[in-house]
C-alpha positions as CSV (number, residue, x, y, z in Angstrom):
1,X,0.0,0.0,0.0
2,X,1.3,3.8,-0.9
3,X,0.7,6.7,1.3
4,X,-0.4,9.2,-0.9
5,X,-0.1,12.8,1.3
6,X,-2.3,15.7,-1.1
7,X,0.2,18.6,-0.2
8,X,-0.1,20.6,-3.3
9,X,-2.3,23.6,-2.2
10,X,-1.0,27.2,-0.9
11,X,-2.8,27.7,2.1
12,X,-4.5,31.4,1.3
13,X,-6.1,31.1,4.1
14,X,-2.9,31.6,6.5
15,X,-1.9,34.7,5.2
16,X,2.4,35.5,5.1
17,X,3.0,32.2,7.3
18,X,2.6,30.1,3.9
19,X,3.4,32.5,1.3
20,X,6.3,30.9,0.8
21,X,6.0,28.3,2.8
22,X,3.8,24.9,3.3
23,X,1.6,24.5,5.9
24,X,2.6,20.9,6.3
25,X,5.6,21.5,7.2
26,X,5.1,24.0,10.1
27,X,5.9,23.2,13.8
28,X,3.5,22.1,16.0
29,X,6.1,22.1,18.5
30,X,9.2,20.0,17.6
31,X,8.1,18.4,14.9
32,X,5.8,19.3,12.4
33,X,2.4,18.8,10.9
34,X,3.2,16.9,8.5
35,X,5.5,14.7,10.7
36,X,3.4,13.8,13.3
37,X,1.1,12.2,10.6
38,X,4.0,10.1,9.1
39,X,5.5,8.9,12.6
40,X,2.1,7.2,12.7
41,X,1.8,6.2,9.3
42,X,5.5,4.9,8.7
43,X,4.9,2.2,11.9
44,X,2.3,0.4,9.4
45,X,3.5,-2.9,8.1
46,X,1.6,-2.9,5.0
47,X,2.5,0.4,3.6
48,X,5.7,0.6,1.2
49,X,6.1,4.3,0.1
50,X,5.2,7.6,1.6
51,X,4.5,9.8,-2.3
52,X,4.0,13.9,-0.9
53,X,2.3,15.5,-4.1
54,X,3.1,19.2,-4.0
55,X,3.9,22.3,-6.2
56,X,6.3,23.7,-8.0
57,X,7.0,26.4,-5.4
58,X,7.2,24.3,-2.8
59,X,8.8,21.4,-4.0
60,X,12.6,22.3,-3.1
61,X,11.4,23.0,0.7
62,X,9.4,19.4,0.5
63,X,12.9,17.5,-1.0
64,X,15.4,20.2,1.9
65,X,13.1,18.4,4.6
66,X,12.7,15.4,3.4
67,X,16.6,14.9,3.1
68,X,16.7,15.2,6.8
69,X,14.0,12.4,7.3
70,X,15.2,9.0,8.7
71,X,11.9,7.2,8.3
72,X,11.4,3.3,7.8
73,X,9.8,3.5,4.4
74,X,11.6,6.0,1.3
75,X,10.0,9.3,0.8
76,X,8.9,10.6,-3.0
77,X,8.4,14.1,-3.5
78,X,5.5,15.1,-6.9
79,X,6.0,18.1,-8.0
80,X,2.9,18.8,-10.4
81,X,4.4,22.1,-11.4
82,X,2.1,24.5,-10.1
83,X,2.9,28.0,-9.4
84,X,0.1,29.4,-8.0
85,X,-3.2,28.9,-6.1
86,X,-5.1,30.2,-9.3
87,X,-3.3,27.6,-11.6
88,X,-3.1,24.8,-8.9
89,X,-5.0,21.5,-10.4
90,X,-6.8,20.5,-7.4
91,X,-6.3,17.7,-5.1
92,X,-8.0,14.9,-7.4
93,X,-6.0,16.0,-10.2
94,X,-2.7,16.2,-8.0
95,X,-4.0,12.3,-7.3
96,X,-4.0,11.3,-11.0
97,X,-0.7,12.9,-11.4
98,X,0.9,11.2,-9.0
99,X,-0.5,7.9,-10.3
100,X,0.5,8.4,-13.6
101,X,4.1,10.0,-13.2
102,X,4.8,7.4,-10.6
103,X,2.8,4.5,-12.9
104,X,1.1,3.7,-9.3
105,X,-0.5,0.6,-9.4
106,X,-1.5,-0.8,-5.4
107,X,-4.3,-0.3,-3.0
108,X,-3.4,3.8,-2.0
109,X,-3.8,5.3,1.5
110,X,-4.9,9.2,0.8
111,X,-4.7,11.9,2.9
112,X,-4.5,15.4,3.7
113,X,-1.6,17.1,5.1
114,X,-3.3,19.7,7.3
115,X,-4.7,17.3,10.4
116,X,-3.5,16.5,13.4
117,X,-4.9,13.1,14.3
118,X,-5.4,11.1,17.9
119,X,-5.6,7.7,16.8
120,X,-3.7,5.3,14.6
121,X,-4.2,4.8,10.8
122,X,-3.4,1.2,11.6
123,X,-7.1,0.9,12.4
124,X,-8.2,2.7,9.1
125,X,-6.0,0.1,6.8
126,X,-7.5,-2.9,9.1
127,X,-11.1,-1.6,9.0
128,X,-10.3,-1.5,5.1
129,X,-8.8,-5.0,5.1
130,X,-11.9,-7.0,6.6
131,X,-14.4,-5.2,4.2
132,X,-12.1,-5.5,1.3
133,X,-13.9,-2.7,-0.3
134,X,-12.1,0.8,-0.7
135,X,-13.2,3.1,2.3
136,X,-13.7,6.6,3.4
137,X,-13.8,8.0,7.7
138,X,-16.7,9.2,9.7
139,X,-17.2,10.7,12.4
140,X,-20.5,12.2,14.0
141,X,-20.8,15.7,13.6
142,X,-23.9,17.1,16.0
143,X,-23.8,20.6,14.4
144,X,-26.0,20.6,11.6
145,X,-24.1,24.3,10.4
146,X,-20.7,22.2,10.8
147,X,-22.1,19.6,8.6
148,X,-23.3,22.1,5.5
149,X,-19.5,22.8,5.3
150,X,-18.3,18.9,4.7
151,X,-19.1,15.6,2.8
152,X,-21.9,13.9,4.8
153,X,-22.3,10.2,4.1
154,X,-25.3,8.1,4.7
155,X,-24.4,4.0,5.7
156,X,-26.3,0.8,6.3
157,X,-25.9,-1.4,9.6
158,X,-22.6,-3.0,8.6
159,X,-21.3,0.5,7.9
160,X,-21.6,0.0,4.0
161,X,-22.0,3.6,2.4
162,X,-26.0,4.0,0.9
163,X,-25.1,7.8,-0.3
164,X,-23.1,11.0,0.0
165,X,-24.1,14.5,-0.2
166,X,-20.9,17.2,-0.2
167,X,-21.9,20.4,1.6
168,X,-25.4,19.5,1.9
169,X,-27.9,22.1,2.8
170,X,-30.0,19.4,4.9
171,X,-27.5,17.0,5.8
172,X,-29.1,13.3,5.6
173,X,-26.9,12.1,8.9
174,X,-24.9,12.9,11.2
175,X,-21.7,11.2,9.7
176,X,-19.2,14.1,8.8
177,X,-15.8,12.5,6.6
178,X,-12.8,13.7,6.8
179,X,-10.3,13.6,4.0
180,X,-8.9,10.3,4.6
181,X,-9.5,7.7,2.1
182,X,-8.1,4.2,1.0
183,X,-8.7,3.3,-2.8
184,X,-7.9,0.0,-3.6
185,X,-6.3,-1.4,-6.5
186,X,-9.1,-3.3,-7.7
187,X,-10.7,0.1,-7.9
188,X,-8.1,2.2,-9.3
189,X,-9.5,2.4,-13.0
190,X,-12.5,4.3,-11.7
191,X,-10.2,6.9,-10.2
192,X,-8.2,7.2,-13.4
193,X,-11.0,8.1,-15.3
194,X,-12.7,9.8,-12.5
195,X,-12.5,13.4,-13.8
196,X,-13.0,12.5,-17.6
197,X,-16.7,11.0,-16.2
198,X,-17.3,14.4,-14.6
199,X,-15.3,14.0,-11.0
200,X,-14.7,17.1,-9.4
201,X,-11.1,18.3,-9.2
202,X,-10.7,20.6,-6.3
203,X,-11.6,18.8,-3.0
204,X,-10.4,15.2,-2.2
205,X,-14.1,14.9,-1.1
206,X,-14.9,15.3,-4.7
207,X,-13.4,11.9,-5.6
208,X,-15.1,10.1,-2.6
209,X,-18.2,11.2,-3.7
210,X,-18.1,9.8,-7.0
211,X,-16.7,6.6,-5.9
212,X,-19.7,5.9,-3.7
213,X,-21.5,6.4,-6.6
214,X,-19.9,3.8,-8.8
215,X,-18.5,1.1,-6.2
216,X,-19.3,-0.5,-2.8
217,X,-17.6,1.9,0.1
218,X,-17.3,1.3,3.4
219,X,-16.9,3.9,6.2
220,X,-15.1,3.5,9.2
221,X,-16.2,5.7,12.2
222,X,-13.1,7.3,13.7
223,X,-12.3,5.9,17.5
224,X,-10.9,9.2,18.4
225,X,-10.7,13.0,17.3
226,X,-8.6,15.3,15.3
227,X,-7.3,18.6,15.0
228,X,-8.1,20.2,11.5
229,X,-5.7,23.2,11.1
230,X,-7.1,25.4,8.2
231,X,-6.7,29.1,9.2
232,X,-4.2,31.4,11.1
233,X,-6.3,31.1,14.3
234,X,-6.3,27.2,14.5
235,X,-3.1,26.9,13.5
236,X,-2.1,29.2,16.4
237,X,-4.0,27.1,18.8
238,X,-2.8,23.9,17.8
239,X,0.6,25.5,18.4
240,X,-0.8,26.2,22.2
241,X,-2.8,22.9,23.0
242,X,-0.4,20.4,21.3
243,X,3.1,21.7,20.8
244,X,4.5,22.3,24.5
């Protein structure tokens, strides 16, 4: 299995702290965002490759860091050579770059590079394992304002996804995803061909939603919370809760 980390964006939304830098890569403390993710994702068994897709302009500062990386598993840095936020291709087509460039062929972790997480992904890739379908996380989200901002999935007794809404203005359920997925291999020709059968390219959500649509998903309900760090303010209080 490859870790595929979706790094590519600009981060607008945190002003001069990622002008020129990514927000991956800032501290939370001693390490950084990005790296508390991989200490946790490195320890799986099963997974063979970390792949960080990224841009143009922050590719050198991805390959600087990742030089001073010791992890257990090799590190590949995509550059999809984007410049700018306006020209960026959008996380599903970051995806399909990375599968092509790299000829990626193996059941793919996916994930977003802004989160700081509070359980394992071990229990994502096992969840995954005994459905043997590709899956998506869930978690429940009471605020029905919350939930007009996300995906919102609806699923059966065994967890099975029935339907997904993205930003729905009268959410169906209370399970909110978050932008962790696992596509498996037998499924991988749908996400090649995703965006030419009308996919969404900007959001990661995009391609989850169109999967449920053409194959069986399963969702896994996270066992514990995260930390989504996607403006100036949260980014400044993870810094405060989690980095002392």
């Amino acid at each position: 299995m490859k870790n595929v980390v979706i790094a590519a964006g600009y981060a607008t939304r945190l002003g001069e702290l990622t002008r020129n830098f990514p927000k991956p890569l800032l501290k939370i403390g001693e390490n950084t965002i990005l790296g508390r993710m991989l200490d946790d994702i490195d320890s799986i068994p099963g997974i063979d490759e970390h792949i960080i897709i990224t841009n143009h302009k922050f590719a050198p500062i991805f390959e600087e860091w990742k030089n001073g990386q010791s992890y257990q598993k090799p590190i590949t840095i995509v550059d999809d050579g984007t410049e700018t936020n306006e020209t960026r291709l959008g996380a599903v087509c970051d995806l399909l770059f990375a599968m092509d460039r790299l000829g990626i062929d193996d059941d793919l972790l996916v994930v977003a590079a802004d989160n700081l997480l509070f359980f394992s992904f071990q229990e994502f890739v096992d969840f995954a394992r005994e459905k043997q379908t590709s899956c998506i996380m869930c978690h429940e989200q009471p605020s029905i304002e919350k939930l007009q901002r996300t995906g919102v999935v609806e699923v059966d007794p065994d967890m099975k996804v029935t339907g997904m809404e993205e930003k729905p203005q009268v959410p169906k359920s209370h399970w909110a995803v978050p932008p962790f997925y696992i596509y498996l291999k037998k499924d991988l020709e749908l996400v090649r061909h995703s965006v030419e059968n009308g996919c969404g390219k900007d959001a990661p959500g995009n391609l989850a939603h169109y999967m449920v649509e053409h194959t069986v998903m399963h969702a896994w309900p996270m066992s514990a919370g995260r930390f989504d760090i996607g403006s100036l303010d949260t980014y400044y209080e993870a810094v405060e809760k989690y980095g002392k």
